[in-house]
C-alpha positions as CSV (number, residue, x, y, z in Angstrom):
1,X,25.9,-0.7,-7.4
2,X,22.5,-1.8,-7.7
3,X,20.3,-1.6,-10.7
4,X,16.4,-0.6,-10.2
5,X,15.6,-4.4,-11.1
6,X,17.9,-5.2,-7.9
7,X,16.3,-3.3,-5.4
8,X,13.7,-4.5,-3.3
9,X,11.0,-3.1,-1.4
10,X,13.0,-3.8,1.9
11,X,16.2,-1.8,0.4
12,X,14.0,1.0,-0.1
13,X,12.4,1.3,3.2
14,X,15.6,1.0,4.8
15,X,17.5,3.6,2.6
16,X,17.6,7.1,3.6
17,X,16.7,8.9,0.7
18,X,15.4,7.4,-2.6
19,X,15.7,9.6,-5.7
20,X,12.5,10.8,-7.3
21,X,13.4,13.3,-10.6
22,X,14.1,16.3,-8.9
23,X,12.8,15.6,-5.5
24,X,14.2,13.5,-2.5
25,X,11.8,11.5,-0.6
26,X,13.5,10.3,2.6
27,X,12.3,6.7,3.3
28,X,11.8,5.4,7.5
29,X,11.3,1.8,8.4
30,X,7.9,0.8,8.2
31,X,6.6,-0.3,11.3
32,X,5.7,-3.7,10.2
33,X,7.3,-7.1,11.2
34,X,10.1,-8.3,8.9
35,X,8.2,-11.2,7.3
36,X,5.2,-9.0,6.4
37,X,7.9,-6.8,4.6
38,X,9.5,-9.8,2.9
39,X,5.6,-10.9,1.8
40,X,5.2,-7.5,0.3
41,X,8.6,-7.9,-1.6
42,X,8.1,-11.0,-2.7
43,X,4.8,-10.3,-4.1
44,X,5.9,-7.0,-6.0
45,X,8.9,-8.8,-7.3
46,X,6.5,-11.8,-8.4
47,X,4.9,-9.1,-10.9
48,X,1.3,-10.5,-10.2
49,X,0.2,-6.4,-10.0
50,X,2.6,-3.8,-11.9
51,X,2.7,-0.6,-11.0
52,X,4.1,1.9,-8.7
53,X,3.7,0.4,-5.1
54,X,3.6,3.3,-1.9
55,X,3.4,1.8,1.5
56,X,2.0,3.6,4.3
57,X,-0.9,5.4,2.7
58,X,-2.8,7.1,5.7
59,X,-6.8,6.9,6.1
60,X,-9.5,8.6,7.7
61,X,-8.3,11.8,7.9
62,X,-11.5,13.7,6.5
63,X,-13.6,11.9,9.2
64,X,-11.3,13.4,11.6
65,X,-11.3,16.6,10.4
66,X,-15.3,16.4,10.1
67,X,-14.8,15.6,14.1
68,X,-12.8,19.1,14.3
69,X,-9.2,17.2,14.7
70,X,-6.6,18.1,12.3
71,X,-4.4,14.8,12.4
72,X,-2.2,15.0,9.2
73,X,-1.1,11.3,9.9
74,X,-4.7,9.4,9.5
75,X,-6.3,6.7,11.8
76,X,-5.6,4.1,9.5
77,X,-3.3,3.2,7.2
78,X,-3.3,0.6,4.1
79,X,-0.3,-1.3,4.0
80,X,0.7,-0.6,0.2
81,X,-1.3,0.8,-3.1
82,X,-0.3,-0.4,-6.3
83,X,-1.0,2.5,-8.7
84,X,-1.6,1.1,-12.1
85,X,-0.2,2.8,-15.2
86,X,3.3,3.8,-13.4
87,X,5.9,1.6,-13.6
88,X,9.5,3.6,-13.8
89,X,8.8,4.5,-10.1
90,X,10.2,2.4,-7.4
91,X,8.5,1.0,-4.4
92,X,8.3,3.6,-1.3
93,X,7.1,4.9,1.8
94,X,3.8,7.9,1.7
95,X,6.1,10.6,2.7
96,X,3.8,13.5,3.9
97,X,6.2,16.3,3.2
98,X,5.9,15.4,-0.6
99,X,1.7,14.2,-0.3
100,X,1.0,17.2,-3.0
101,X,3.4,16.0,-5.4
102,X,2.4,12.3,-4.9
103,X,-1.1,13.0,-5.2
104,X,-0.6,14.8,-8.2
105,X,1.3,12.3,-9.8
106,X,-1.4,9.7,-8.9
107,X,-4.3,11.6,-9.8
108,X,-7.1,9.8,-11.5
109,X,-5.5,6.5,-11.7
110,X,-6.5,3.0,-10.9
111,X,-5.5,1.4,-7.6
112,X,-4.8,-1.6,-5.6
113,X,-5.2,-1.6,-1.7
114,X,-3.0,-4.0,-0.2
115,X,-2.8,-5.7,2.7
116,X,-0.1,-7.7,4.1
117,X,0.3,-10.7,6.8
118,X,2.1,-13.9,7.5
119,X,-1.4,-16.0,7.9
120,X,-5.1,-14.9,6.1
121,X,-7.1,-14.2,9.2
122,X,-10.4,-12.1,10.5
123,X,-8.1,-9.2,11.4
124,X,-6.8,-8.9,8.1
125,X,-9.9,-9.2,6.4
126,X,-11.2,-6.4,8.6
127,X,-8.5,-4.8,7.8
128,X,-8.6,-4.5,4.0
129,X,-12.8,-4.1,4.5
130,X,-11.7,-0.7,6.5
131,X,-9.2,0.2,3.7
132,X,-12.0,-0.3,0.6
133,X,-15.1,1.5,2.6
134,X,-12.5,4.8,4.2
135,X,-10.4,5.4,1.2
136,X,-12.5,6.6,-1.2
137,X,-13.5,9.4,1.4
138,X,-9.7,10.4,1.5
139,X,-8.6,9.8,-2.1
140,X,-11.8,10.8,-4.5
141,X,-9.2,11.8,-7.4
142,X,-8.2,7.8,-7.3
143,X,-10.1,4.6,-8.4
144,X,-10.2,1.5,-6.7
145,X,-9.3,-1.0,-9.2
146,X,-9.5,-3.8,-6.3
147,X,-8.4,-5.2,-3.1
148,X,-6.3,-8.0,-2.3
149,X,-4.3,-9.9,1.0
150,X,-0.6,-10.8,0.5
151,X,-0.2,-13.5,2.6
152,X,2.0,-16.9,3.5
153,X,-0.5,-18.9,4.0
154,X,-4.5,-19.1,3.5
155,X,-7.1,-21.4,5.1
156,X,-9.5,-22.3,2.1
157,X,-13.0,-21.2,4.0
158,X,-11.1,-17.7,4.7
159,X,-10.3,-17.6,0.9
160,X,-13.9,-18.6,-0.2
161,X,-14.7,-15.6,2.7
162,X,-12.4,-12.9,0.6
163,X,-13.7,-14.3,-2.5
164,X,-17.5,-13.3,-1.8
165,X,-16.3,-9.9,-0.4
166,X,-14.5,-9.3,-3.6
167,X,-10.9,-9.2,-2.1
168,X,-7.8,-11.2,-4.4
169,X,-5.9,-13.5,-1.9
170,X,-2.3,-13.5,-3.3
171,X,-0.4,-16.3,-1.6
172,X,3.4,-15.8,-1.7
């Protein structure tokens, strides 16, 4: 039996269903390479950020839909959200069957966009500069507290890079 301090975020994208009061929400494997996933739990289980952490979180839909294509799943997504002020939730997957109740549960609260990869590079920097410019237009009930990189490993000019964009490099 494992206690909620036990599980990590890889446990709960591989389960099948993870409790949530008196809903289920059934968790897939995130398409992302093994070592991005361990970053991500090593980083949530360093503390650094506390809240409750939901991979997955889609982007861009209302551009889409201003385009006249009603794609529920997004263009983008942002690796993980760390919603400030929650902490007896655990660590899972956007689940679009449950987005109302999510949503509502998030509603008005402060926010981390997350990125995660093995090395700090251009891409990911792109990457997180997409999720801080899009999201907003998705999520206007949610504030953007900040933005950060979970990485492995960080060349110092990329760092002083983040740093004058205003996005937190955590090294793990």
């Amino acid at each position: 039996m494992k206690f909620h301090s036990d599980i990590t975020f890889t446990d709960m994208i591989r389960s099948e269903e993870v409790e949530r009061e008196k809903f289920v929400f059934p968790v897939v494997f995130m398409e992302k390479r093994s070592r991005e996933v361990e970053l991500i739990n090593l980083f949530i289980n360093k503390g650094v950020i506390k809240g409750w952490f939901i991979g997955e979180v889609p982007i861009g839909r209302k551009r889409l839909k201003q385009r006249g294509i009603n794609y529920r799943m997004g263009k983008f997504y942002v690796d993980l959200i760390c919603v400030e002020g929650i902490y007896e939730k655990k660590p899972m997957r956007f689940d679009f069957r449950y987005e109302d109740f999510i949503l509502k549960e998030i509603k008005h609260r402060w926010v981390w966009l997350l990125e995660a990869k093995q090395e700090l590079n251009a891409e990911v920097i792109g990457q997180i500069l997409i999720d801080k410019y899009i999201f907003p237009e998705d999520y206007p009930q949610l504030h953007v507290k900040g933005s950060g990189i979970i990485c492995g490993k960080a060349d110092e000019i990329l760092k002083d890079v983040c740093k004058r964009l205003g996005i937190k490099v955590f090294e793990v």
